[in-house]
N, C-alpha and C positions, 0 to 999 in steps of 0.2 A: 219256667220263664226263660233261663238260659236256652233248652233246646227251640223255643219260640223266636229268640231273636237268632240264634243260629239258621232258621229255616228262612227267616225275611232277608238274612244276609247272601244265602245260595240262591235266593230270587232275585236279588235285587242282579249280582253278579253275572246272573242269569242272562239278565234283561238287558243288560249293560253289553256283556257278552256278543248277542245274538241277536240286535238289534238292527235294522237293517241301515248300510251306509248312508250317508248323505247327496252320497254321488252315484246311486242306485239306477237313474235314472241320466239319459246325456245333459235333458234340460239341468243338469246340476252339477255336472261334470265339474271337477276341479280344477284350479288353473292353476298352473305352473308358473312359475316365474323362472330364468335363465340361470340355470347353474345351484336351482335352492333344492335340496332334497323336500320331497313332502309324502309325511307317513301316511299309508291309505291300508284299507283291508276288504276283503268280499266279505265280510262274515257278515253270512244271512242273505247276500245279495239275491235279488231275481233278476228271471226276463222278462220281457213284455211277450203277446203272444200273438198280438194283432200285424195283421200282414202291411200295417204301416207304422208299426213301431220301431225303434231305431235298433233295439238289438234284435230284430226277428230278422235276419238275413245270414248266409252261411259265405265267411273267408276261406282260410284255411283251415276253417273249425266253426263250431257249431257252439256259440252262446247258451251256458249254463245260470252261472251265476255272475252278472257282469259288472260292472262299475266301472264308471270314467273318468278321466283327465284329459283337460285338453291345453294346448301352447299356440302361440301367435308367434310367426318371425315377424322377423324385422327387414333387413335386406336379401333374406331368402339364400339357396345355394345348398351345403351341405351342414348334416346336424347329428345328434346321437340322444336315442332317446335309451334310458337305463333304467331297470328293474333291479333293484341291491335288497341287502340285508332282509331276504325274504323271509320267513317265520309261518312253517307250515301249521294250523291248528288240528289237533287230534278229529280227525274223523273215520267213520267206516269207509278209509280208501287209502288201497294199500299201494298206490303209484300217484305219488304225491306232483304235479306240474301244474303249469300256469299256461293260457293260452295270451294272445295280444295281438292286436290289428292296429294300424295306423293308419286316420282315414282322412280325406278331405271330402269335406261335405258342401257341396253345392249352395244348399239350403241348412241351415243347424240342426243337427238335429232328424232330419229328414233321410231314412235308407236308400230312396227312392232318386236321394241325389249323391250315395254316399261309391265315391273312389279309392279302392283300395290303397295305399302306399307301398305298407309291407306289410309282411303276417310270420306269425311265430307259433306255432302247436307245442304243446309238450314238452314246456320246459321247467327243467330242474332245474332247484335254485335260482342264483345271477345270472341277467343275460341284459342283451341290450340291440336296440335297432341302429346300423347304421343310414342314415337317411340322406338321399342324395337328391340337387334338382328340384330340391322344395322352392315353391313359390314365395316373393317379398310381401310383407305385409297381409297372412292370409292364415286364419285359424283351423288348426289341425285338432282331429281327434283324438284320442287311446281308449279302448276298449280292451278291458281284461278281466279273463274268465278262467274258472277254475276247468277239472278236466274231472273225466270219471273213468278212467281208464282199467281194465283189469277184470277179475272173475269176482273179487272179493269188493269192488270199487259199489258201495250201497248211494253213497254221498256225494257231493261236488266237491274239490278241494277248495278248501278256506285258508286263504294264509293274508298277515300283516306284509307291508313291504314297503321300502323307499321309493318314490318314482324320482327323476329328474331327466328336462332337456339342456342340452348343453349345444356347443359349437357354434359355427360362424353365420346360420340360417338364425341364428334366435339370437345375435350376439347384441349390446348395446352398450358397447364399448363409448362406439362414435358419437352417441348421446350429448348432445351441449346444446351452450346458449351463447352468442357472442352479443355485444355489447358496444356501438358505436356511439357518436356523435356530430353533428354537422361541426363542431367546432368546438377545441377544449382552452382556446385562447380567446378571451372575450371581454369585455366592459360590463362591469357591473349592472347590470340592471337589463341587457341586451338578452335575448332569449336566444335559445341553443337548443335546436332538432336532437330528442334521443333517440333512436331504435335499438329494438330487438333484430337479431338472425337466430335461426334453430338450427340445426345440425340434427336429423333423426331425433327426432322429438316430438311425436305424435299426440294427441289427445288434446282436451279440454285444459289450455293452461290459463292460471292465476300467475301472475310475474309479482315478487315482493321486490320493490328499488330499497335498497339500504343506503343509507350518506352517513358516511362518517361510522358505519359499525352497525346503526339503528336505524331499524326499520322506516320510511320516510312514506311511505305509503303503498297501496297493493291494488291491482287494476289487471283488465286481457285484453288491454291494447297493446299493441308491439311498439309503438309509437307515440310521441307527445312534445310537447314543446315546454320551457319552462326558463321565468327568469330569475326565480330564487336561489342558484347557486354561488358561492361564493369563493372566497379563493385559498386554495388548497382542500378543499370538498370533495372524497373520494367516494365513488358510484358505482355500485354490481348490483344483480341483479341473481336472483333465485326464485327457480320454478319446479315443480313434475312434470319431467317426462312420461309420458306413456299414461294412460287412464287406468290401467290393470299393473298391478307389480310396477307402480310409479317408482321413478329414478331421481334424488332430488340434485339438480344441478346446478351450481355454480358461474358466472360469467365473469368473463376477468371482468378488472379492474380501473376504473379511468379517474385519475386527476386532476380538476381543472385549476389554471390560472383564469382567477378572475379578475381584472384590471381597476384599480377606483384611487380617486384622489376626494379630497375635502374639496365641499364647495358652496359658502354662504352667503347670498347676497345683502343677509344680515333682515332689521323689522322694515314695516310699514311706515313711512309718518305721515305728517297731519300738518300745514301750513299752514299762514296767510297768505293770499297773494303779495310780491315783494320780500317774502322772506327765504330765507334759504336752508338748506340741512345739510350734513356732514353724511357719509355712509360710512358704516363700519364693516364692510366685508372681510370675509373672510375664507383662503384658499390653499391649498400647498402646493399648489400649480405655478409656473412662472410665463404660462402663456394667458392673458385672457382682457375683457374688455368687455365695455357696457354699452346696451343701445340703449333706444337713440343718443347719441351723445352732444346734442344739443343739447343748450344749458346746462350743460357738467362744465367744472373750471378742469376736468382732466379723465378721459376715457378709458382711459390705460392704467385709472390711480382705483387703490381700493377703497382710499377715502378720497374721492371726490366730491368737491359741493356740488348741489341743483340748486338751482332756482327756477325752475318750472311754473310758466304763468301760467298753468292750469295743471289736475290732477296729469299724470304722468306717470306710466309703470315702464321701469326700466328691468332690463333682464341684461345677467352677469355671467358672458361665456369664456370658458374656459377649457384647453385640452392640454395633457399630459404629451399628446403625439402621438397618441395612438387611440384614448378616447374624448371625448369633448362631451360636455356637461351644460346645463343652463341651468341656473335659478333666476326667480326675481321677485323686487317689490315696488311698492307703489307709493309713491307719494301726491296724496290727497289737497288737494290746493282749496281752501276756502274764501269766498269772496266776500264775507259777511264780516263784517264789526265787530271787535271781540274787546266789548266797553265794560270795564268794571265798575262796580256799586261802591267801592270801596276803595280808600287808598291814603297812607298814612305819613305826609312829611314834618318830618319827626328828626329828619337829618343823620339817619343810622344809616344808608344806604339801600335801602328796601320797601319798597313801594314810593320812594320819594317823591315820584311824580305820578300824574294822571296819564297812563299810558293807554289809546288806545289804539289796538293791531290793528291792520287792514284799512284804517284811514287815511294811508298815506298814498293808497294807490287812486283818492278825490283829492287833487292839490286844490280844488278850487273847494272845498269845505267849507260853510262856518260854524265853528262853535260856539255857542253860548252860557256862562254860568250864572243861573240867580240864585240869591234868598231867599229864605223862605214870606219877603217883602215884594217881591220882585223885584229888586234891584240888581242890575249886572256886576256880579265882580269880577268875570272874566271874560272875555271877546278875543276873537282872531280869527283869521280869513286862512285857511293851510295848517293843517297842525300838523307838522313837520318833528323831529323828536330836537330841534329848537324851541319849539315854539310849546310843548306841554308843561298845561300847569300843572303850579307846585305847590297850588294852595294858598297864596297870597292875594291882596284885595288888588286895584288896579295901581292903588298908592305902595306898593310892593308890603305891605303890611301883612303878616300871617291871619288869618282866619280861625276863628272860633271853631272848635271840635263841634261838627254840628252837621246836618242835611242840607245839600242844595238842589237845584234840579239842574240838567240839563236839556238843552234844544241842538240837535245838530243835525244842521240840512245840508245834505250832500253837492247839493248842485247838480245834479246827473243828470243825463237824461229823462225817470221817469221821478224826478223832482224830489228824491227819497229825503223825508224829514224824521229822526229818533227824537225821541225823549224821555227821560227818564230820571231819577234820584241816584244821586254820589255823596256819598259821606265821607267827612274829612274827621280821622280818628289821631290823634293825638297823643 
C-alpha cells in the first residue's frame, strides 16, 4: 500500500512537473503589468510547426520550446524588459541558456506581421533587453526559448524564471482622474454641472462618486448634473485605469458651500366671503414680501391679514442676498351660507347667539323664524351680527328648548330661498 501511494505521488509530481505552460501558445501569452515580477517556466513547452504559426519563424534563433509574455506601454519611448531569478531544470543538456525576441506584431498573434525589436541567443542566467523608440499605447510581444546547444545537448533547456517590464515606455505614474464643478458656491436646491477629466487612463471605466466617505452612487458618465448636495458635502471620485493590470485612482477632493435659509408661508385656509385670516409665516430671512398684496393689511408683515373676496393664493419671497426662495398658500374663499342646526343661549358665552357666516355679504336678506305652529318668533331684513338672534320670542321673552324652522331668502339675483330646522338647546 505504502510503495502504491508512493508511485501515484511520483505521478502526480510528474504531471505537475512536465505539464505544459499556459502561455505555450502567444494566443495565451502572459501579461505583464509595470514593474510586477511574474513567475513563468517552459517546462514541457512546444512549437507550433505550421508556416503560419507564430513561433515557426527564425530571429536570432530558432524556437525550440517557446512561451510568451506580452506588455502594453502607455506613452511609449524607452523601457527594459528583464529575465531574473532564472532556475535551470535538470535535463540532458550540458550548456544550460535561454533564447528571447521582443516583437511587435502588426496583427496578434500573427508571424506574417511580426517586427523584430530585439533578440537575445544564449543566455546564461540574468539578463535583460534595453528597449528604445517603443511606440505609445501599443502591445508588444516576448518570446522565450530554451537552447540546445552542445555535443551532449539530448533536450531543450527548461528553466523557471521572473519576467518583468519596467521604465518610462510602460510607466503609469501619470495615471489620474481630476474632478471639477461648474460651481462649488450655490443655493440649495440649485443644480451644479459635475465632471470627470482623465489624465492616461485608458479602458472601460465605472467612476464610484463618494459624498461624505460613502459611496453615493456608480455610473460611465464623465458628466451629470445634480441638485441634492448640501452644504459642507465633500465629493471624489474613484475609478480603473487601464482594462489590463487596472490602477485604482483617486480624484481630489471638492467641498461645497451650499447656501439655504428657512422659509414658510405657513397652512392653507378656508373663509367666508367678508372674513378675514391672520398668516403665520415663517423665515430667518430679513428680506421678503407677499404677492399679490392686495388685500393684505401689510406686504412686508409675516403676519399679515387677507381679506380676499375670492379664493387667493399668495406666495412669500424672500432672499438672503444671494439666494431667493418662494413658498405659498391659498386662501379659499366660500360664498355659501354656513347656517347652523344648532345653537344654545344659555348666557355662558358660547353659541349664544344664532350665527350665520356668509350672510352678511346679502344686506338685503330676510330671515324668518317659526314654530312648530307656524307662528313667527323671529323677523328681520339684514342680519348684521346686530341683529342675530338670541333665542327670544318678539316680546323679548326666552323660548322653549325646542325645534324651529327657518326661511331665508337672499334677495339676490337668482332669488336664492333656504330653509331649514334650528334647535334652541338649553
Amino acid at each position: 500500500m505504502v510503495k502504491r501511494l508512493f508511485f501515484l505521488f511520483i505521478i502526480l509530481i510528474s504531471e505537475l512537473g512536465f505539464g505544459q505552460p499556459i502561455n505555450d501558445a502567444c494566443a495565451n501569452a502572459v501579461e505583464l503589468c509595470p514593474t510586477v515580477a511574474q513567475n513563468i517556466n517552459n517546462i514541457g513547452a512546444t512549437t507550433s510547426t505550421c508556416s503560419t504559426c507564430e513561433d515557426y519563424f527564425t530571429a536570432c534563433f530558432t524556437p525550440i520550446n517557446s512561451v510568451w509574455v506580452t506588455f502594453t506601454t502607455t506613452v511609449g519611448g524607452n523601457g527594459a524588459f528583464s529575465i531574473t531569478s532564472v532556475q535551470y531544470q535538470p535535463v540532458n543538456n550540458d550548456n544550460n541558456s535561454l533564447n528571447a525576441v521582443v516583437i511587435q506584431a502588426g496583427t496578434p498573434c500573427d508571424n506574417s506581421t511580426f517586427t523584430v525589436v530585439d533578440c537575445l541567443a544564449n543566455q546564461v542566467g540574468d539578463f535583460f533587453f534595453g528597449l528604445t523608440g517603443l511606440l505609445p499605447n501599443t502591445r508588444y510581444y516576448v518570446m522565450i526559448s530554451g537552447t540546445q546547444n552542445g555535443p551532449g545537448a539530448i533536450d531543450p533547456t527548461e528553466a523557471t524564471m521572473d519576467v518583468s517590464v519596467s521604465g518610462p515606455a510602460v510607466d503609469r505614474s501619470g495615471s489620474g482622474i481630476v474632478y471639477g464643478a461648474s460651481k462649488i458656491i450655490f443655493c440649495k436646491g440649485d443644480p451644479t454641472e459635475l465632471k470627470i477629466d482623465t489624465t492616461n487612463c485608458p479602458g472601460q471605466k465605472t467612476f464610484q462618486w463618494y459624498k461624505n466617505g460613502v459611496l453615493w452612487f456608480t455610473g460611465t458618465s464623465i458628466d451629470f448634473s445634480t441638485d441634492e448636495l448640501e452644504l459642507n458635502d465633500q465629493v471624489y471620485i474613484q475609478c480603473n485605469c487601464f482594462d489590463v493590470c487596472p490602477i485604482l485612482s483617486t480624484s481630489n477632493t471638492i467641498t461645497y458651500t451650499v447656501l439655504d435659509f428657512t422659509l414658510d408661508a405657513g397652512p392653507d385656509y378656508s373663509i367666508h366671503q367678508g372674513e378675514n385670516v391672520q398668516f403665520q409665516a415663517q423665515t430667518n430671512s430679513s428680506n421678503y414680501f407677499w404677492t399679490p398684496g392686495e388685500n393684505l393689511s401689510d406686504p412686508t408683515s409675516l403676519t399679515a391679514i387677507a381679506s380676499p373676496p375670492s379664493t387667493t393664493t399668495y406666495f412669500l419671497t424672500a432672499s438672503n442676498g444671494i439666494c431667493t426662495k418662494t413658498d405659498e398658500l391659498t386662501v379659499t374663499v366660500s360664498s355659501e351660507l354656513d347656517i347652523p342646526t344648532v345653537f344654545s343661549p344659555n348666557g355662558d358665552g358660547i353659541d349664544d347667539t344664532w350665527k350665520i357666516k356668509g350672510i352678511e355679504n346679502f344686506p338685503d336678506a330676510s330671515v324668518d323664524v317659526l314654530d312648530r305652529w307656524g307662528q313667527k318668533v323671529f323677523q328681520t331684513v339684514g342680519y348684521s351680527s346686530l341683529k342675530w338672534w338670541d333665542g327670544t320670542s318678539p316680546s323679548g321673552k326666552p323660548l322653549a328648548t325646542s325645534t324651529y324652522y327657518y326661511v331665508i331668502n337672499l334677495n339676490d339675483a337668482n332669488k336664492t330661498v333656504q330653509k331649514g330646522p334650528i334647535t334652541i338647546m338649553r
